[in-house]
C-alpha positions in Angstrom: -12.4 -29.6 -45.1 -14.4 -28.5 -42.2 -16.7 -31.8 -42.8 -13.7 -34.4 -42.7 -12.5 -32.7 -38.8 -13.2 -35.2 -35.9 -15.7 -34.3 -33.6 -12.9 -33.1 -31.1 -11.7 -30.8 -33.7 -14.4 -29.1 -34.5 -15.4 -28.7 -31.4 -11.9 -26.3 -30.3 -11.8 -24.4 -34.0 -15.9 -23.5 -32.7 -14.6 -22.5 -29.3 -10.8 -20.8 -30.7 -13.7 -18.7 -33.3 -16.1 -18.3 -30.9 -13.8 -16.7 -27.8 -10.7 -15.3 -30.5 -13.1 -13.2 -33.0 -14.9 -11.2 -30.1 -11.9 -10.8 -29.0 -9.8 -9.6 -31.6 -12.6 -7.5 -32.4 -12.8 -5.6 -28.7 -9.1 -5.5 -28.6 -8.7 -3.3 -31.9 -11.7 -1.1 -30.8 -9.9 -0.7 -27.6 -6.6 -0.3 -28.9 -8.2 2.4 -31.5 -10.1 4.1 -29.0 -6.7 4.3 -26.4 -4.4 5.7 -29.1 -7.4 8.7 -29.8 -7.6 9.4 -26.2 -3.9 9.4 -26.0 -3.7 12.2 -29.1 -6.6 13.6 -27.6 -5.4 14.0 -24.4 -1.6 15.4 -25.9 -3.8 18.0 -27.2 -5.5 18.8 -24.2 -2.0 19.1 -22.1 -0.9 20.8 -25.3 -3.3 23.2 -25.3 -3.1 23.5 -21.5 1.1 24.1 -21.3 0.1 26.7 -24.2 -2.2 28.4 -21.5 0.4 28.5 -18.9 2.6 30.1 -21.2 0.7 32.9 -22.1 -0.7 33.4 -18.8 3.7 33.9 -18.0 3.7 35.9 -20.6 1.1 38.1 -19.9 2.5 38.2 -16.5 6.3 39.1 -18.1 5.0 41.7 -20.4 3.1 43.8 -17.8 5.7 43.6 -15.0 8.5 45.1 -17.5 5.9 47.6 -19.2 5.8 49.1 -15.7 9.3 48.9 -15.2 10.6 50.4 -18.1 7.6 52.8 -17.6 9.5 54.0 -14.1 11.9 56.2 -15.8 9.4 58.4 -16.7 9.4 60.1 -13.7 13.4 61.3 -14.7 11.4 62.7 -17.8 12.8 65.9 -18.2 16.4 64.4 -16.7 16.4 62.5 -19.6 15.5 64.8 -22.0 18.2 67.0 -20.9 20.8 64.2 -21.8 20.3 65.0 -25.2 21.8 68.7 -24.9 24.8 67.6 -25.7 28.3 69.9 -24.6 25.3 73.2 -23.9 25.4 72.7 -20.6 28.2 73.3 -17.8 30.8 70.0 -16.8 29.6 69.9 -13.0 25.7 69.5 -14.4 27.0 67.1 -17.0 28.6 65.1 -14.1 25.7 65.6 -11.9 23.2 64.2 -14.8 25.6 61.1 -15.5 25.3 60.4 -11.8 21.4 60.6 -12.1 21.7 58.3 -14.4 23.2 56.0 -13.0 21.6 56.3 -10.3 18.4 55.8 -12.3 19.4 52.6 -14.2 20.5 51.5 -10.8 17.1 51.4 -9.6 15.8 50.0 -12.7 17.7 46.7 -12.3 17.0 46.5 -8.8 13.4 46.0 -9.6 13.6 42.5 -11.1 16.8 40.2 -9.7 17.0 38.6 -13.5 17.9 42.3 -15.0 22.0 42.5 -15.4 22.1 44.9 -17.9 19.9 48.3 -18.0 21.0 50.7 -21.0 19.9 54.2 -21.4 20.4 55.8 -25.1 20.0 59.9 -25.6 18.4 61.6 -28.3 21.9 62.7 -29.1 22.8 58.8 -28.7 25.2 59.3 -25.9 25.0 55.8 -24.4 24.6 55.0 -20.6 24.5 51.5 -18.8 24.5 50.3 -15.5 25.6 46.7 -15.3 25.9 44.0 -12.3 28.3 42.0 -14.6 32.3 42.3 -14.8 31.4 42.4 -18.7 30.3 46.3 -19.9 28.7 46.9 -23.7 31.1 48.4 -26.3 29.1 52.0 -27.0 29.9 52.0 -30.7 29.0 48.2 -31.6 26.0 48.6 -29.9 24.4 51.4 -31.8 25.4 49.4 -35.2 23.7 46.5 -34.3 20.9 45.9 -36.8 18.4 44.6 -34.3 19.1 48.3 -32.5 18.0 50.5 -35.6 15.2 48.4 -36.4 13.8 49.0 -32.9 14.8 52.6 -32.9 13.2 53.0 -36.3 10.4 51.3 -35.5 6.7 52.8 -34.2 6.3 50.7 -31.5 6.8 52.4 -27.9 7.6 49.1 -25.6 9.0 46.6 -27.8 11.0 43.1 -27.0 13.4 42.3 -29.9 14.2 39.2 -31.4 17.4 36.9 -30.2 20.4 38.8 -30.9 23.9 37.7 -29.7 25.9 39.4 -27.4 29.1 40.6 -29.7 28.8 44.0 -28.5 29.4 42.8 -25.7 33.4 43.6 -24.5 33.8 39.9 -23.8 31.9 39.0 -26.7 30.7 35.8 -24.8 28.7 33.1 -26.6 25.3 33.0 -26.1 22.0 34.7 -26.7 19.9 37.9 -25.1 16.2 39.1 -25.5 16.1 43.1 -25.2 13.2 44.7 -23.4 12.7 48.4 -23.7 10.9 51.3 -24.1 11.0 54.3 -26.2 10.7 57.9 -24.2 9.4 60.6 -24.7 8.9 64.2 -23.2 5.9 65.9 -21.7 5.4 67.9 -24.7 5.8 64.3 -27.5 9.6 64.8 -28.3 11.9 61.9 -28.6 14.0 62.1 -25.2 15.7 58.4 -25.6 15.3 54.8 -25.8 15.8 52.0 -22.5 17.2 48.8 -22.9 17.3 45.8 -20.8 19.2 43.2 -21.9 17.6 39.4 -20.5 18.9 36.1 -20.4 16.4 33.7 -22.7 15.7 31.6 -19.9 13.7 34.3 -17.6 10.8 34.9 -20.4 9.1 31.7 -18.8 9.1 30.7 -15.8 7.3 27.5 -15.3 6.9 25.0 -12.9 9.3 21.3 -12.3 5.7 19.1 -13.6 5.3 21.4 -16.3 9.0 21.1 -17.6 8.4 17.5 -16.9 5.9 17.0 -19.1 7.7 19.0 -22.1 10.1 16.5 -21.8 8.1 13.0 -21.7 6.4 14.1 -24.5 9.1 16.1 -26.5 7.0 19.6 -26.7 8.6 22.2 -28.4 7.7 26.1 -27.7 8.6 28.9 -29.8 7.9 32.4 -29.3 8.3 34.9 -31.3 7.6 38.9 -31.2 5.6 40.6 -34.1 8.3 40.9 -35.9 8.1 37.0 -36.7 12.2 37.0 -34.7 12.4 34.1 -32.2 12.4 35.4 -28.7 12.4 31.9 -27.0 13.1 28.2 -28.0 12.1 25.5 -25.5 15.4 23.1 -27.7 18.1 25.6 -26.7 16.1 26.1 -23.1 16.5 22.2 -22.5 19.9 21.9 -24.0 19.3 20.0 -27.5 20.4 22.6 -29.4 22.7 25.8 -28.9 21.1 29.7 -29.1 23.6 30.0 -31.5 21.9 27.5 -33.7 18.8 29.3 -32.9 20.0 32.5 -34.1 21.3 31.1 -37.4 17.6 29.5 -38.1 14.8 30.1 -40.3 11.5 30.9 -38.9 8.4 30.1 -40.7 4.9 31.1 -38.9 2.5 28.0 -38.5 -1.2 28.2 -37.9 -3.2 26.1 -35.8 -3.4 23.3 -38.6 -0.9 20.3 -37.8 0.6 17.8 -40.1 1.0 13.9 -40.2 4.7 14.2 -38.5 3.7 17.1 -36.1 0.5 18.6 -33.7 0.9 22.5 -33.8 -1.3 24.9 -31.6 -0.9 28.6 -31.7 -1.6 31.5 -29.2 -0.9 34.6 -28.8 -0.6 37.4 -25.5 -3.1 39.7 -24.7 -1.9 42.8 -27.2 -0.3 40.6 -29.7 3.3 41.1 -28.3 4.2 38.0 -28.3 3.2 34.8 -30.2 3.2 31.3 -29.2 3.7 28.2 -31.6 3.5 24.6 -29.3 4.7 21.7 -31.3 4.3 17.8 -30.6 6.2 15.3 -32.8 3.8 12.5 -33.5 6.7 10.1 -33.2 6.9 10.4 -29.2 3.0 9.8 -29.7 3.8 7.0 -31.6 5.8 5.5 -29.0 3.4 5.5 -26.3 0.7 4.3 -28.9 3.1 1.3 -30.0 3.7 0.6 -26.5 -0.2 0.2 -25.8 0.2 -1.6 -29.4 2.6 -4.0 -28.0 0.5 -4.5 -24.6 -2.6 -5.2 -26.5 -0.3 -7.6 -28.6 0.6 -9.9 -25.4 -2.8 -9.7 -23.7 -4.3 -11.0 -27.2 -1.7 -13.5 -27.1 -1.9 -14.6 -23.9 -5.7 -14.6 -23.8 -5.4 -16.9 -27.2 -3.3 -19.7 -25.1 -5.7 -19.8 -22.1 -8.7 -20.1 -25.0 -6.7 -23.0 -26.9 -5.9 -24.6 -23.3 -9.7 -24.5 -22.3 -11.0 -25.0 -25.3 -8.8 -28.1 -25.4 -10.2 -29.5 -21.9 -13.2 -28.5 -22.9 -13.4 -30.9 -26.0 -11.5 -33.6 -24.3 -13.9 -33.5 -22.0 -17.1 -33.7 -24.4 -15.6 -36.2 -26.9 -13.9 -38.5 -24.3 -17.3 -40.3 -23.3 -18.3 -40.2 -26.9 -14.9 -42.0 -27.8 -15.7 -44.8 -25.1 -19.0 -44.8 -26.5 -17.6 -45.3 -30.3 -15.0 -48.2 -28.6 -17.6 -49.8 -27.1 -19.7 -49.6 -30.2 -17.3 -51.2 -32.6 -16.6 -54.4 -29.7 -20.4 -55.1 -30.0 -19.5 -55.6 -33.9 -17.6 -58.0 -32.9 -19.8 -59.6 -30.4 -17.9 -58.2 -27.3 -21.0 -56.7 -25.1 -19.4 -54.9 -22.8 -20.7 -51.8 -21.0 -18.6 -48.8 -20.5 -17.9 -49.3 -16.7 -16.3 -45.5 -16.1 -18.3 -43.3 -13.9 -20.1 -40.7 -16.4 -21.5 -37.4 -15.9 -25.5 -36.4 -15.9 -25.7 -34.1 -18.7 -26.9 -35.2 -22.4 -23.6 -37.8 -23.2 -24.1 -39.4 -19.2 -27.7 -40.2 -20.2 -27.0 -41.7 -23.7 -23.7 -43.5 -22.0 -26.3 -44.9 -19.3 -29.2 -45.9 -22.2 -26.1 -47.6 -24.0 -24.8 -49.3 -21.2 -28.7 -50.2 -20.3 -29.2 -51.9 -23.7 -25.8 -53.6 -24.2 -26.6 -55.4 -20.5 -30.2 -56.1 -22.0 -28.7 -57.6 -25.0 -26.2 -59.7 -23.1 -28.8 -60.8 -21.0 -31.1 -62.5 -24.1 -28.0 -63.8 -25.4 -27.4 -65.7 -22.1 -31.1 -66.5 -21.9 -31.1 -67.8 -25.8 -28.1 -69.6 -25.2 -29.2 -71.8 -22.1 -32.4 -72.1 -23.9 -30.6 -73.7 -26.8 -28.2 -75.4 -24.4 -31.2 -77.0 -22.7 -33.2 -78.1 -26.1 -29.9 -79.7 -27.1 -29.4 -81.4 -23.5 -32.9 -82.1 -23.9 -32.9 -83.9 -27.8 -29.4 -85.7 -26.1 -31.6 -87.2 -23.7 -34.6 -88.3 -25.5 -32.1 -89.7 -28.2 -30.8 -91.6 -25.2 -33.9 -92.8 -24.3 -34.4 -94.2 -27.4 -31.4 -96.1 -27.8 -31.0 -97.6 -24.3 -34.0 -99.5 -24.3 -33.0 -101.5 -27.3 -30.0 -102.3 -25.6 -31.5 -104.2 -22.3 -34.1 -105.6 -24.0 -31.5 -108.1 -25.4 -30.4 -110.9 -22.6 -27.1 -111.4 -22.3 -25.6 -114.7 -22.8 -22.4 -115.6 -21.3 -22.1 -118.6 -23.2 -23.3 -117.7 -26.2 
């Protein structure tokens, strides 16, 4: 097939190969290599964002170990809470308004603290509250999050998301619980201290960073040691409600990702809080089809200025070669005409110039010949002439016969 092309022909398919393979080739290793320095670099953000989060954390944790270590200097105020109807009304007044005096100056400590609760050994409950919304005693101490913590070993805990029905206005909505078990000088149970938090203030991070989450649809969870979620960046952002939150299943992921998802996993520095940072392939996807599609039109385009060259190119080549032929098939013919078009001084010039050389050569012992044979002819007419006309004078005339 190849064979039967024209010159011209095979000429552009050598250019279109020649220009169109390299490039298709250098194309897909830069469209390859783009797409695994865009995952790459997701990663590296990821694993950066993860950072920052823990780093908050961190912060978050110590801040509010000291704070809810402050009421340790009421110690023995707050083990006398726990003495129950022992002690004379005016001192029972006097320690409520200690109390609250006390949780006051808890929740002045950080602006984001609303609600600062203060459970006795004898579980008398006392709350100091910047809300016109105050916790229902009762509910409160049969919440199931509340005897898990109070049964539980750890001294400063943060529990899972819990909702807020014991709450008076039973509000919609989510809280995270900071507190601290106390205890006496002497080891005794004196109380627990609660701080109810809005989700939103475990991390506090900055407009590029929140950016970012967005463009490339990063989702955060973190969870306490319990394996309860304390934090979801989809009910932080508005996708989803808390109250979906609360009613979902949490499953602990390691490091190890999937085809549909990136997953990366840290942890604070005692293990209070982990941190699971997701990134759907798909919005990966999207910029990699995009630099897909961008490769796609520069190919494209790069193919139409080939085929446009390549076509000028071969036109260029094969047009003196197609005088060249014309000219050829008049000398059949016995039309020696040379090709009078101005030609160019590369190989095909030269050959055009040789041609033209030896097709003015040829005409020229044509013309030559055919005087030559004009003359011989003039010159056989002549002596023929001669020959006759002698005959004829030597004959006198005779008018009368």
């Amino acid at each position: 097939m190849i064979k039967k092309l024209r010159f011209q022909n095979k000429l552009m398919l050598s250019y279109l190969l020649a220009c169109i393979i390299p490039l298709l080739i250098v194309s897909v290793f830069i469209f390859h290599q783009s797409a695994n320095g865009l995952e790459e670099s997701s990663q590296e953000f990821a694993s950066l964002y993860t950072s920052q989060i823990k780093s908050s954390l961190n912060e978050f944790i110590k801040e509010y170990d000291k704070i809810t270590k402050s009421v340790l200097v009421e110690n023995e105020l707050i083990y006398r809470l726990g003495e129950g109807s022992s002690i004379p009304m005016n001192e029972e007044v006097n320690q409520r308004v200690a109390v609250q005096q006390l949780l006051m100056r808890v929740s002045l400590l950080k602006s984001e603290i609303s609600t600062v609760m203060l459970i006795s050994r004898d579980n008398s409950v006392y709350q100091y509250t910047t809300t016109t919304s105050r916790v229902d005693e009762s509910r409160l101490l049969s919440q199931n999050w509340y005897k898990q913590l109070r049964n539980s070993d750890q001294t400063f805990f943060i529990s899972g998301l819990h909702d807020r029905s014991y709450y008076e206005d039973k509000g919609a909505g989510a809280v995270v619980t900071v507190g601290r078990v106390l205890f006496n000088s002497k080891g005794a149970y004196a109380g627990i201290l609660l701080i109810d938090l809005d989700p939103f203030t475990l991390l506090q991070l900055e407009h590029e960073f929140l950016q970012a989450r967005d463009k490339y649809g990063i989702s955060v969870i973190i969870s306490n040691d319990r394996r309860e979620i304390v934090y979801h960046s989809e009910a932080a952002s508005g996708r989803i409600t808390w109250e979906q939150v609360l009613h979902s299943e949490f499953e602990p992921s390691g490091d190890s990702g999937n085809e549909d998802r990136i997953i990366l996993s840290e942890h604070t520095t005692q293990g209070e809080l982990f941190i699971k940072t997701e990134i759907p392939r798909a919005k990966l996807l999207q910029k990699i089809n995009q630099i897909k599609g961008l490769t796609m039109i520069v190919i494209m385009t790069s193919c139409l200025i080939i085929f446009l060259i390549s076509l000028w190119l071969s036109y260029t080549i094969t047009r003196p070669i197609k005088a060249l032929r014309r000219s050829m098939k008049q000398a059949e013919v016995g039309q020696y005409l040379p090709i009078e078009k101005e030609q160019t001084s590369d190989e095909i010039g030269s050959l055009v110039y040789s041609y033209n050389k030896m097709i003015i050569t040829i005409r020229t012992l044509i013309e030559e010949v055919y005087l030559a044979e004009i003359k011989q002819r003039q010159a056989k007419f002549l002596a023929l002439q001669h020959q006759i006309n002698p005959i004829c004078y030597t004959i006198p005339w005779n008018p009368f016969g």
